[in-house]
C-alpha positions as CSV (number, residue, x, y, z in Angstrom):
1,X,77.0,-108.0,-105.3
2,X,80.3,-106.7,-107.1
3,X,83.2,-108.9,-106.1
4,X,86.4,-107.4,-104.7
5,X,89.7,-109.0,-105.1
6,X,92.6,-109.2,-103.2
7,X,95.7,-110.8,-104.7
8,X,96.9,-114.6,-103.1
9,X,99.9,-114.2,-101.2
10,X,101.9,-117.6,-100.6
11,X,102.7,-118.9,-97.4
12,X,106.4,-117.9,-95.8
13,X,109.1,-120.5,-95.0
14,X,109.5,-121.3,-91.3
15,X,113.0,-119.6,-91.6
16,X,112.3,-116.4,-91.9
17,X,114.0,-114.9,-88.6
18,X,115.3,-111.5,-89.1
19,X,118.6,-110.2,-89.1
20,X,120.5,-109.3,-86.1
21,X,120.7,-105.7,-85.2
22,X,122.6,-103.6,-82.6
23,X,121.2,-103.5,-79.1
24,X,119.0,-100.9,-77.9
25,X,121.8,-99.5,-75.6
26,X,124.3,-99.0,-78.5
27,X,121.9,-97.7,-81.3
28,X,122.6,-94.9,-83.2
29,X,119.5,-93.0,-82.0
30,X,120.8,-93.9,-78.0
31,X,124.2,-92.2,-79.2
32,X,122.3,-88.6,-80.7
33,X,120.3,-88.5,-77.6
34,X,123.3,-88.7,-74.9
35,X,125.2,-86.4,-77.0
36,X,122.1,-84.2,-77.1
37,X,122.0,-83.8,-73.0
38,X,125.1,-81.9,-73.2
39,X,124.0,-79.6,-75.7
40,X,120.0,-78.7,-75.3
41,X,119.8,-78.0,-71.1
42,X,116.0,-77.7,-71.8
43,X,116.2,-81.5,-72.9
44,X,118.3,-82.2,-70.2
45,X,116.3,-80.9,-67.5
46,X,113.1,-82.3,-68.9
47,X,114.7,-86.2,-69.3
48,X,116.2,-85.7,-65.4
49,X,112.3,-84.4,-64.6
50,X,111.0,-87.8,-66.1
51,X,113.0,-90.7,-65.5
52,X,114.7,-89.5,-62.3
53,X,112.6,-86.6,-60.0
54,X,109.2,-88.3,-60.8
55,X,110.3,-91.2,-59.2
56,X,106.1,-92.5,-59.3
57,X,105.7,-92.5,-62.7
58,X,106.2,-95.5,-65.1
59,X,109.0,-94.8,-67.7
60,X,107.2,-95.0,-71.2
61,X,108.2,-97.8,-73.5
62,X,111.7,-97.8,-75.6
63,X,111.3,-98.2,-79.3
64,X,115.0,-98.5,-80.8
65,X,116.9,-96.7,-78.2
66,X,117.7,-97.0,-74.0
67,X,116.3,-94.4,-71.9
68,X,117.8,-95.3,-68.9
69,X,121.6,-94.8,-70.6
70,X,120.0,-91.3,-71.8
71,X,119.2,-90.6,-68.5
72,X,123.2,-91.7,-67.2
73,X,124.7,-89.0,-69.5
74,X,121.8,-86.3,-68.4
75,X,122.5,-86.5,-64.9
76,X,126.5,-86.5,-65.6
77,X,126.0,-83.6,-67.9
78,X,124.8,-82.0,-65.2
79,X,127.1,-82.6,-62.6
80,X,130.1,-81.1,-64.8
81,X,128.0,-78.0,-65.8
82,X,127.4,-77.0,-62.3
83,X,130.9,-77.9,-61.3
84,X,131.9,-75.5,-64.0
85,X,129.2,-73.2,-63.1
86,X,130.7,-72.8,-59.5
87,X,134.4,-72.6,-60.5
88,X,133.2,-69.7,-62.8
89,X,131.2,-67.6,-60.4
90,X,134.1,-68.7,-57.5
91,X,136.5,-66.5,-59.7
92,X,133.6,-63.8,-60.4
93,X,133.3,-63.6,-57.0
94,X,137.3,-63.5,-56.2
95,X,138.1,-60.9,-59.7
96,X,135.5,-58.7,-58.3
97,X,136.9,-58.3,-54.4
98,X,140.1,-57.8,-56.0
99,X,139.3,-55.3,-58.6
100,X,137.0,-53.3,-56.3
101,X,134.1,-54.9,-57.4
102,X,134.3,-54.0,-61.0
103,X,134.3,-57.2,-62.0
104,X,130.5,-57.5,-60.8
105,X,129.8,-55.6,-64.3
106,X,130.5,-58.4,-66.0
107,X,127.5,-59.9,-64.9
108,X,125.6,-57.3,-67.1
109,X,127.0,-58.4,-70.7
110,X,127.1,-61.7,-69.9
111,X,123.2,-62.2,-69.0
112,X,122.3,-60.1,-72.1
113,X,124.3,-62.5,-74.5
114,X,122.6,-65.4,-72.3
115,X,119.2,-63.9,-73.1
116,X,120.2,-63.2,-76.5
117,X,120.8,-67.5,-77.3
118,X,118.0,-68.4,-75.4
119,X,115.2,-66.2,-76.9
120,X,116.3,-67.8,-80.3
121,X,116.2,-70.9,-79.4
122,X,112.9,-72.6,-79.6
123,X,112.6,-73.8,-83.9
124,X,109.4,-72.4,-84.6
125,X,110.4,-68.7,-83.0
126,X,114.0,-67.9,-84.6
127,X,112.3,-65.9,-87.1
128,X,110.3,-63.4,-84.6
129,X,113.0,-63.9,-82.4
130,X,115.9,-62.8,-84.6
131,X,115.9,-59.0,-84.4
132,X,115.6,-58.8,-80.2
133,X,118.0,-61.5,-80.0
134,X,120.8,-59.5,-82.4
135,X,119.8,-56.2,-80.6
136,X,120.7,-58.2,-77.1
137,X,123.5,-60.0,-78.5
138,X,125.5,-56.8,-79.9
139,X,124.3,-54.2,-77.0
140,X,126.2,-57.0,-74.7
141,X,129.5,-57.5,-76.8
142,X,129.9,-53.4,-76.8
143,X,128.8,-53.3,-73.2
144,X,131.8,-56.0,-72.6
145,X,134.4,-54.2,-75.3
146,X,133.9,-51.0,-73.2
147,X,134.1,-52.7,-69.6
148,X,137.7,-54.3,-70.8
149,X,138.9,-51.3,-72.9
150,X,138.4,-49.3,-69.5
151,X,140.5,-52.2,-67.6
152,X,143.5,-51.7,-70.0
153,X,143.4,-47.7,-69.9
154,X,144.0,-47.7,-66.3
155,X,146.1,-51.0,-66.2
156,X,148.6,-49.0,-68.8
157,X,147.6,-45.5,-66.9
158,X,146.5,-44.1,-69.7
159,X,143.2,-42.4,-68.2
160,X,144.5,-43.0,-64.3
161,X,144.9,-39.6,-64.0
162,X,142.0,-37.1,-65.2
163,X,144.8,-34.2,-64.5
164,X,145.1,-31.2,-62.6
165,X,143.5,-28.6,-65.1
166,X,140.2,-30.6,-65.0
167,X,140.3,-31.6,-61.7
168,X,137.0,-29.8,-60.0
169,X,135.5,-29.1,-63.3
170,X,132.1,-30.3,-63.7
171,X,133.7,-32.3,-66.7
172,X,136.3,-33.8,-64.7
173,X,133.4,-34.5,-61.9
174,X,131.5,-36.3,-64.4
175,X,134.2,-38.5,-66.0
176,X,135.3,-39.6,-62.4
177,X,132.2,-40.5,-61.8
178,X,132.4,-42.6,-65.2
179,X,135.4,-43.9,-64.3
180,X,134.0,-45.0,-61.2
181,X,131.4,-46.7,-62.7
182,X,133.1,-48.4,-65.7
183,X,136.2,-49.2,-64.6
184,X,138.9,-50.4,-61.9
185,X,140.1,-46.9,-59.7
186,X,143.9,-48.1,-59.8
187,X,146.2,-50.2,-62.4
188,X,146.6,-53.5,-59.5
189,X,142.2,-53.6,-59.6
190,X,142.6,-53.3,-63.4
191,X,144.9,-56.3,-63.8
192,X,143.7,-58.6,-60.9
193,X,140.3,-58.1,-63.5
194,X,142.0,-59.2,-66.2
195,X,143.4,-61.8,-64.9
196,X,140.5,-63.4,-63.4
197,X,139.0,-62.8,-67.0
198,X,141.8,-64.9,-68.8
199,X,141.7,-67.5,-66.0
200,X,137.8,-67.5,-66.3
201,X,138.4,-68.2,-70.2
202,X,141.1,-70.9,-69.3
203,X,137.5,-72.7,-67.3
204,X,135.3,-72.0,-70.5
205,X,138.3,-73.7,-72.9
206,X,138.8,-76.7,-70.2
207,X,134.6,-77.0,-70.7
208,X,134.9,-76.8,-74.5
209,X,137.6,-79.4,-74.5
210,X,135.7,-81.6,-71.7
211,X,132.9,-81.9,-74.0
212,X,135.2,-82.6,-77.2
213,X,136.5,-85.5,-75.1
214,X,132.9,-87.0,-74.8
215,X,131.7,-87.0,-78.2
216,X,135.6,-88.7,-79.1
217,X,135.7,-90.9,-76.2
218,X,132.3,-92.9,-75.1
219,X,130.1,-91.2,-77.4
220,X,132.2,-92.1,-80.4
221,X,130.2,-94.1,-83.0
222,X,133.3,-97.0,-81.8
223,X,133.2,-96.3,-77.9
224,X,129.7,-96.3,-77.9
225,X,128.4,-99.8,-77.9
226,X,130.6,-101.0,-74.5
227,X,128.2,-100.0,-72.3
228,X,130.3,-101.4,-68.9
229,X,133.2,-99.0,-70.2
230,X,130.8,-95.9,-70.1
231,X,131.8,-93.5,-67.2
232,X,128.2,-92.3,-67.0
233,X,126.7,-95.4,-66.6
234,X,129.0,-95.9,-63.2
235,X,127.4,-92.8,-61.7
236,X,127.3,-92.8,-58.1
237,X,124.1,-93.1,-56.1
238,X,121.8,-95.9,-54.9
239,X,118.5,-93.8,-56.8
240,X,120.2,-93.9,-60.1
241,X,120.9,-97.3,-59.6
242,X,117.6,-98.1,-58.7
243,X,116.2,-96.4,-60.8
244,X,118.6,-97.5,-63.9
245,X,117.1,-101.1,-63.2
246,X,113.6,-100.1,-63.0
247,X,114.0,-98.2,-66.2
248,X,115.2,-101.5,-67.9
249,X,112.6,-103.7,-66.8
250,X,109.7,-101.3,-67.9
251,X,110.6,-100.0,-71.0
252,X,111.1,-103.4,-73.0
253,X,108.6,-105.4,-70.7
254,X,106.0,-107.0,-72.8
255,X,103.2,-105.4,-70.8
256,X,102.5,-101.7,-71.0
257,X,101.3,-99.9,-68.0
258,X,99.7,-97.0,-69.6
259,X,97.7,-93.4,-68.8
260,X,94.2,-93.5,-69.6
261,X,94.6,-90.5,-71.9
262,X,97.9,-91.7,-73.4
263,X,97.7,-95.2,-73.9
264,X,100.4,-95.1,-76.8
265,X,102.7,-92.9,-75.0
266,X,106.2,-93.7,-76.3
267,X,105.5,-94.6,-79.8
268,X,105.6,-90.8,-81.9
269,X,102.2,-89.9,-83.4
270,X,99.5,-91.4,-84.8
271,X,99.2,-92.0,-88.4
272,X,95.7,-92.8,-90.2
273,X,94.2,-94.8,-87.6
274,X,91.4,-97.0,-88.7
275,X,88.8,-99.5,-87.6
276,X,87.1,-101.8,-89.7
277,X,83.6,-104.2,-88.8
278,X,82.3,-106.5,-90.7
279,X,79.3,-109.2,-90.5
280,X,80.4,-112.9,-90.4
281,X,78.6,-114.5,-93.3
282,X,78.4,-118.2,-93.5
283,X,79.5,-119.0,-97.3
284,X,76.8,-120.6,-98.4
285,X,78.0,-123.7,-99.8
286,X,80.0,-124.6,-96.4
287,X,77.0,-123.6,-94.2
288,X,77.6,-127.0,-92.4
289,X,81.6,-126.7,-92.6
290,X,81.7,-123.5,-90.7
291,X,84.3,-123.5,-88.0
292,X,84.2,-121.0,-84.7
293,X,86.7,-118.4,-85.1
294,X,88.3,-116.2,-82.2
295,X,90.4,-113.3,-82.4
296,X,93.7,-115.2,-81.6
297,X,92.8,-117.6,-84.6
298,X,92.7,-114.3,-87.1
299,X,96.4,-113.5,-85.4
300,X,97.8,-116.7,-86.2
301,X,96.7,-116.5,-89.4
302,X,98.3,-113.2,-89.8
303,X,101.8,-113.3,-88.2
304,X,103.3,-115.9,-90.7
305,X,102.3,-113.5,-93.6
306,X,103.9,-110.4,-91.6
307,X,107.2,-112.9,-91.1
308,X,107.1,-112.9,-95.0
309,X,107.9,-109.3,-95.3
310,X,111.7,-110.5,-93.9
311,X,112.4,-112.7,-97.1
312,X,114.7,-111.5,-99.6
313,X,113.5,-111.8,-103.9
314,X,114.5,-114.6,-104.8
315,X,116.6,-113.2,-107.8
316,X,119.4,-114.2,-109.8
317,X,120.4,-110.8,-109.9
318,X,120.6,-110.8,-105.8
319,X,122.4,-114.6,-105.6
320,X,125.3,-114.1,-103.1
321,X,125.4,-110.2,-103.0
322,X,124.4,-108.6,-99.6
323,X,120.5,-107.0,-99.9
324,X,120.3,-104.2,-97.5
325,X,116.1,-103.4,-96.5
326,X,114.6,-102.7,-92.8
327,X,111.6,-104.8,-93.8
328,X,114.5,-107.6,-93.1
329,X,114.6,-106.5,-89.6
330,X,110.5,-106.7,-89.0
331,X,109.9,-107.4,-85.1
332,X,106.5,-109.0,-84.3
333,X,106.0,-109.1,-80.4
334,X,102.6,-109.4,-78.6
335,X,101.7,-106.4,-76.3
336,X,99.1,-106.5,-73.3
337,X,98.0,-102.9,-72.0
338,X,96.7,-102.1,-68.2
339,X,96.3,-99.2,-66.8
340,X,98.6,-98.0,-64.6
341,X,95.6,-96.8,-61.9
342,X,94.8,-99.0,-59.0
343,X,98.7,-99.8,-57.7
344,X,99.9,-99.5,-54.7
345,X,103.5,-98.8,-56.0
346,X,105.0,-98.5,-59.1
347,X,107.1,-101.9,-58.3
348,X,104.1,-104.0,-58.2
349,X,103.7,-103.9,-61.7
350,X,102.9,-107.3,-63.0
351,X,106.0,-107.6,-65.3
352,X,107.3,-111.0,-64.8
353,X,106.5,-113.5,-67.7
354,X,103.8,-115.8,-65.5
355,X,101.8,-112.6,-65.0
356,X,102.2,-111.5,-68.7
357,X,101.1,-115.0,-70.2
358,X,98.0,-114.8,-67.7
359,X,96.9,-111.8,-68.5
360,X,97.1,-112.2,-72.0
361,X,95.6,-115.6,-72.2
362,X,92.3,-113.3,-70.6
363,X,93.1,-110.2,-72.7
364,X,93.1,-112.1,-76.4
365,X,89.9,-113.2,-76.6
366,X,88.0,-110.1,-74.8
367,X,87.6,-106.8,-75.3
368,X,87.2,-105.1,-72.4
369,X,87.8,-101.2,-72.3
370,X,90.8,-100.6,-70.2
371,X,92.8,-104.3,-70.9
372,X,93.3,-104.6,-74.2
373,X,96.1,-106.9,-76.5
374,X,97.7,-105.9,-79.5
375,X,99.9,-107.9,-81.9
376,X,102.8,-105.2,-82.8
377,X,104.4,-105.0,-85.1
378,X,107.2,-103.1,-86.0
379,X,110.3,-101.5,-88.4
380,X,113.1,-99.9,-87.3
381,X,115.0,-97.3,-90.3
382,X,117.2,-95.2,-90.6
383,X,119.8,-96.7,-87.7
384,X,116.7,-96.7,-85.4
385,X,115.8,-93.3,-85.7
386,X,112.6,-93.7,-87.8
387,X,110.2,-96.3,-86.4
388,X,107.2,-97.3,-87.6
389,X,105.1,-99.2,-85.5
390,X,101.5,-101.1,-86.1
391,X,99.2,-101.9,-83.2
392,X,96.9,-104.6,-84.3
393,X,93.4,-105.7,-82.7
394,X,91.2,-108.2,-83.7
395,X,87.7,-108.5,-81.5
396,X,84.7,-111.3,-82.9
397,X,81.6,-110.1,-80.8
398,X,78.0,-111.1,-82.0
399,X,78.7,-112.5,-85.5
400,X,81.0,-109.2,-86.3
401,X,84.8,-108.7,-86.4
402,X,86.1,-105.5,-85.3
403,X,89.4,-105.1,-87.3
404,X,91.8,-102.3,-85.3
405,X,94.8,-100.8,-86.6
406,X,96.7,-98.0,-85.2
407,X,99.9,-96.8,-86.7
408,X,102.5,-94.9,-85.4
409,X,105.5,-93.0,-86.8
410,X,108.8,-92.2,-84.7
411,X,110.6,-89.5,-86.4
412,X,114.1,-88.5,-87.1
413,X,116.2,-87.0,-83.9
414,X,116.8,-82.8,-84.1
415,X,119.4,-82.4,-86.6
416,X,120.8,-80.2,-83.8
417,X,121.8,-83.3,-81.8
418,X,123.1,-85.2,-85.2
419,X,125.2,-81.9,-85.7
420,X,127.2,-82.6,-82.2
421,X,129.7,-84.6,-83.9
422,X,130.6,-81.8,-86.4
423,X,130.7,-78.7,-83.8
424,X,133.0,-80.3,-81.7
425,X,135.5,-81.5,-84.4
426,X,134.9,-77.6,-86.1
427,X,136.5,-76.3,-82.5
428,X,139.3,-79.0,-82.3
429,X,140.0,-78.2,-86.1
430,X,139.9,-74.4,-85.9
431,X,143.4,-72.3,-86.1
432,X,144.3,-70.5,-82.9
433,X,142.8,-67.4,-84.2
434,X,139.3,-69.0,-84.3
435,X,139.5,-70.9,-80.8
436,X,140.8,-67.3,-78.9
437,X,137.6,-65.7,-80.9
438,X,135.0,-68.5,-79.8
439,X,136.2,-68.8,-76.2
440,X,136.3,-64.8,-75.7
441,X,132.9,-65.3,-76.9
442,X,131.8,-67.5,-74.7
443,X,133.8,-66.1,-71.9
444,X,131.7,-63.0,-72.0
445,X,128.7,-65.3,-71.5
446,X,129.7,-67.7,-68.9
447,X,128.6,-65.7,-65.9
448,X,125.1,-65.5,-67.4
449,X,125.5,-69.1,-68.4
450,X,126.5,-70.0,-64.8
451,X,123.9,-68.1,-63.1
452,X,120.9,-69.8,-65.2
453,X,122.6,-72.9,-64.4
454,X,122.7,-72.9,-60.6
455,X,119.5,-71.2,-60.6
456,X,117.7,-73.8,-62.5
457,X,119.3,-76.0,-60.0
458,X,117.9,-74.0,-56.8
459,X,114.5,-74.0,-58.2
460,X,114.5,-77.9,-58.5
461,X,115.8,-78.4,-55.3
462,X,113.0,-76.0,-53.5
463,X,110.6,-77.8,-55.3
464,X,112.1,-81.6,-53.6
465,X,112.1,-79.7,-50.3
466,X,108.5,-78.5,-51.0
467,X,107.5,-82.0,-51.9
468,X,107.0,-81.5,-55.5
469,X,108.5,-84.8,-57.0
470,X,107.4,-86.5,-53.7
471,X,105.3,-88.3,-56.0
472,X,101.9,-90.3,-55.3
473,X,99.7,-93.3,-56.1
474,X,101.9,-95.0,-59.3
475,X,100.8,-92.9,-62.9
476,X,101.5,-93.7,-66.4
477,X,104.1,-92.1,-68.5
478,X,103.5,-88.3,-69.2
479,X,106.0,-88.2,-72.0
480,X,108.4,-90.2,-73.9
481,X,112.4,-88.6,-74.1
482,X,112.4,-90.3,-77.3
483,X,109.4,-88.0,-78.8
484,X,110.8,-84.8,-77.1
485,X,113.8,-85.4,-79.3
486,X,112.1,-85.7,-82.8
487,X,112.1,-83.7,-85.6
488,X,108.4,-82.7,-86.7
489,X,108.7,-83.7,-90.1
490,X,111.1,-86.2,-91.8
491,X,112.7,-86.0,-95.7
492,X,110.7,-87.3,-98.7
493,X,112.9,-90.5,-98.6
494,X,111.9,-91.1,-95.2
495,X,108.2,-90.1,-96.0
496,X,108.3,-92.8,-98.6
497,X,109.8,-95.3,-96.6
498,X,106.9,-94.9,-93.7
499,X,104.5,-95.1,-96.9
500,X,106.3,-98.5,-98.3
501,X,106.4,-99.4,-94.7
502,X,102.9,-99.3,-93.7
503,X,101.2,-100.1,-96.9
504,X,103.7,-103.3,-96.8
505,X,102.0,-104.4,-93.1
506,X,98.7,-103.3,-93.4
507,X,98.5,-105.6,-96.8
508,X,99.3,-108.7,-94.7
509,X,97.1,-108.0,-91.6
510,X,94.5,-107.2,-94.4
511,X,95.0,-110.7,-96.0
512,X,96.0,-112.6,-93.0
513,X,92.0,-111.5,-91.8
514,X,91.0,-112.8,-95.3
515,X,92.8,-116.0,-95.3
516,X,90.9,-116.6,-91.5
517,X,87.6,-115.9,-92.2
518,X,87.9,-118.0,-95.7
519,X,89.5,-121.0,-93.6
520,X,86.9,-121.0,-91.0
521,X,83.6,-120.9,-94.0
522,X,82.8,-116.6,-93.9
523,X,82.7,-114.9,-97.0
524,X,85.4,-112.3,-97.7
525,X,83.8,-109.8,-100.2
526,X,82.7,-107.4,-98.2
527,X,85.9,-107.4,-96.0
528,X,88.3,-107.1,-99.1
529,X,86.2,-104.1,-100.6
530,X,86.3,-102.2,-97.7
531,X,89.9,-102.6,-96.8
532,X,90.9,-101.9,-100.5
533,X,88.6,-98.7,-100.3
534,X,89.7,-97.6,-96.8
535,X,93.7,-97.9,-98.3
536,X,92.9,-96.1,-100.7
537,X,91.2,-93.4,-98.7
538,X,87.9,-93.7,-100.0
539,X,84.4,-95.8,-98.8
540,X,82.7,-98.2,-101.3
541,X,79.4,-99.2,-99.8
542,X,77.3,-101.8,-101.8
543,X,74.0,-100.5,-102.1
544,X,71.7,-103.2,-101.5
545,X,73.3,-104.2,-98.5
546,X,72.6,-101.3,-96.5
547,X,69.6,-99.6,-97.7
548,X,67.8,-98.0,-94.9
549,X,71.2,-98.3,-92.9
550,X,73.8,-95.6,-91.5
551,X,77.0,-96.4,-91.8
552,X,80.3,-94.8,-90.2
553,X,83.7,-95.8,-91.3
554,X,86.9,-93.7,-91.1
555,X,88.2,-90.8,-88.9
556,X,85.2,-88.0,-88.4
557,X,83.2,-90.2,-90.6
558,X,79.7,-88.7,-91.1
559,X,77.1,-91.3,-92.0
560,X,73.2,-90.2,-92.5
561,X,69.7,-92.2,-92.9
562,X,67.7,-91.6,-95.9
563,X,64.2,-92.8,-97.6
564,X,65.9,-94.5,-100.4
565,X,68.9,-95.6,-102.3
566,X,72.0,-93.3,-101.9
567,X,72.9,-92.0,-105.7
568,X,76.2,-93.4,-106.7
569,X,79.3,-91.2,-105.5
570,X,77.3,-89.3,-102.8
571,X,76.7,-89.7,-99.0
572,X,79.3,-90.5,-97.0
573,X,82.8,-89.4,-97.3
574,X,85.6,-89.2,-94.7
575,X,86.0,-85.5,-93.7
């Protein structure tokens, strides 16, 4: 039998504790996604679905960021959106009794550019959706340039009058009837219309510059981290208070209360997920010496070779200079997962610290199907937008260990949100010329705009009154406002840095499982061939070992049973 190596790795200092960071509720990733309520309403309404309508279901957990400060700015986003909403369609409503109901028209334009923005809004359908989108965008703006140049031909009397020598012509007939249609009948209607227009553009500017006030004031990158001085956060309401604390408790409590089919709910997606067995073999020569080893004896062995990963090189190049790396800022925490199924209420959950030390006292050394305990470990990058997180599961059950890891990889926020910051200061820093464009602009749009807006809010509330988000028995988070926000891919710097990450962790699990079996008398050559195999995503099998054996290892591994020896380089393969 070939032996496989695996290089020694020395034992860490005790003082190894890593760095301090910023609080969850004053990341930088807790910052993009408040700023990105006001600006995606789809997000919005999906985070006020989750965390606040569905009032039953546990909140899934936090990596890096504070859902329940997310969920402060939704819910005031909101409120100023439909208080806008209604002061728009009040002075729709008022402009159109006085201008004889022409202003109604406006209505038209308006919901065609509204259509126009939200048919291209969803990033995998812009292409498709370009060429409907400009035809709706541009039949709207000359729709709207013909409503307001008829408003300013009567206001000035230029076409009050169709004149006597066409009057009863079937001409004249037909561009009364025009007139009727696209226009105010007298110059008063024509200028009460305009004036509700400009007042109705004074509401879209006082919104633009409501929102510029935001991202300068307490979402500011220096505002941000004083949580008490946060207007959102003193939101009235007992439910959002409630709520708020409920939030806090579950999404950094130590045990998960999961969903059957979404057990890491929370965490971004799943990256090369692999489990390893192997048979414990006495080593010969300390047959007598052999100790008992349980699974959490291979997890203390591993977490002071994680802790390592926090230590700076020690080199002279480095003495007294500042060494910036996120492997500094490693966070190893132990995790016990229940499902969520068989409460009575979602406030029984057994969060305090007795129940958590009971259960996983129970959970360690089993491995039952539905309680299970991880060691996890994890990196945050990028200001806490890219996470990389390791589940870790070691099981000993009739003289085999079952080896479990199961990464995950939180991607980058929408560079949308991240671009919030820059729109708002390219409105403030625009000459007047550019800010009377942009608000006619969105003038023309904000009765749409306001219509979607309270609409969206009357369908929620039939849905309460219907007993939609009356809820039920408790149930496990369905999704994670976190992942809603991400990117689907990241850069190639940030693809390598998930590579350095994960390779970095899964080499100390790797030889943390090593170091246990060689301490307790189990040889370690078949364990340390397969891991360095499996990293480098291909299967050695020794021969002799498993003749006349199948053999499975890998995602959709295919293993098959033959008379003889496999040939070298054939057989099984991961697919």
């Amino acid at each position: 039998m070939s032996n496989a190596y695996l290089p020694p790795q020395p034992r860490p200092p005790s003082n190894s504790a890593p760095p301090q960071t910023p609080a969850p509720h004053a990341s930088e990733a807790t910052r993009l996604l408040c700023a990105g309520t006001y600006l995606d309403v789809t997000y919005r309404d999906r985070v006020i679905d989750e965390l606040y309508l569905m009032q039953h279901r546990v909140v899934a957990p936090s990596l890096g960021f504070d859902a329940a400060r997310v969920l402060a700015h939704a819910l005031r986003a909101r409120r100023v959106e439909l208080a806008w909403a209604w002061g728009v369609l009040g002075l729709l409503v008022v402009g159109a009794a006085a201008s004889g109901g022409w202003l109604l028209l406006l209505v038209i334009p308006g919901l065609l550019l509204t259509f126009a923005r939200r048919i291209r809004s969803p990033a995998g359908a812009r292409g498709r959706r370009r060429l409907p989108a400009f035809g709706l965008r541009w039949v709207g703006r000359l729709l709207l340039a013909f409503l307001v140049y008829r408003s300013l031909a009567v206001g000035f009397g230029v076409s009050d009058d169709v004149g006597p020598e066409r009057a009863g012509s079937q001409r004249g007939i037909q561009w009364d009837a025009l007139v009727n249609l696209g226009g105010p009948s007298s110059a008063p209607q024509a200028w009460f219309a305009l004036a509700a227009l400009l007042v109705m553009g004074a509401c879209v500017a006082g919104q633009q510059l409501h929102f510029v006030r935001v991202l300068r004031g307490e979402l500011s990158p220096e505002r941000f981290p004083d949580a008490a001085g946060d207007p959102a956060e003193r939101s009235p309401g007992k439910r959002f208070q409630r709520l708020r604390q409920l939030i806090r408790t579950e999404q950094y409590a130590p045990m998960v209360m999961y969903h059957e089919a979404r057990p890491f709910c929370g965490a971004g997606t799943a990256y090369d997920t692999w489990v390893l067995a192997v048979e414990l073999r006495p080593t010969p020569e300390r047959e007598r010496e052999r100790e008992p080893i349980g699974n959490g004896t291979v997890l203390a062995a591993m977490r002071p070779l994680l802790e390592q990963l926090r230590e700076v090189a020690e080199t002279p190049a480095r003495e007294g200079r500042a060494v910036r790396d996120r492997l500094r800022q490693l966070r190893i925490d132990e995790r016990v997962f229940l499902p969520v199924e068989g409460l009575a209420r979602r406030e029984h959950a057994p969060y305090d610290q007795g129940s958590f030390e009971q259960h996983r006292e129970r959970a360690i050394e089993e491995g039952g199907e539905k309680r299970r305990h991880f060691l996890r470990i994890r990196v945050d990058g990028w200001e806490e937008e890219l996470v990389v997180t390791v589940f870790v599961r070691v099981h000993t059950q009739g003289r085999m260990l079952m080896l479990e890891v199961a990464p995950h990889v939180l991607l980058p926020i929408r560079e949308d949100f991240k671009e919030a910051d820059h729109e708002a200061y390219r409105f403030v820093n625009q000459n007047v010329f550019g800010k009377a464009v942009h608000i006619l602009t969105l003038t023309a749009s904000a009765p749409g705009q306001a219509l979607v807006a309270l609409g969206r809010r009357s369908v929620r509330n039939w849905r309460r009154l219907t007993g939609e988000f009356a809820g039920g028995p408790p149930e496990g988070p369905a999704l994670s406002v976190r992942e809603l926000a991400a990117q689907p891919t990241g850069s190639l710097f940030q693809t390598m840095d998930v590579d350095r990450y994960l390779r970095s962790v899964q080499d100390r699990v790797a030889y943390g499982v090593k170091t246990a079996l060689t301490e307790a008398g189990y040889q370690t050559d078949e364990f340390a061939r397969k891991v360095i195999y499996i990293s480098n995503g291909g299967i050695n099998i020794d021969i002799g070992s498993v003749d006349g054996s199948t053999f499975a290892v890998g995602d959709h591994a295919r293993a098959t049973t033959s008379g003889g020896p496999t040939p070298p380089g054939e057989g099984i393969r991961p697919t």
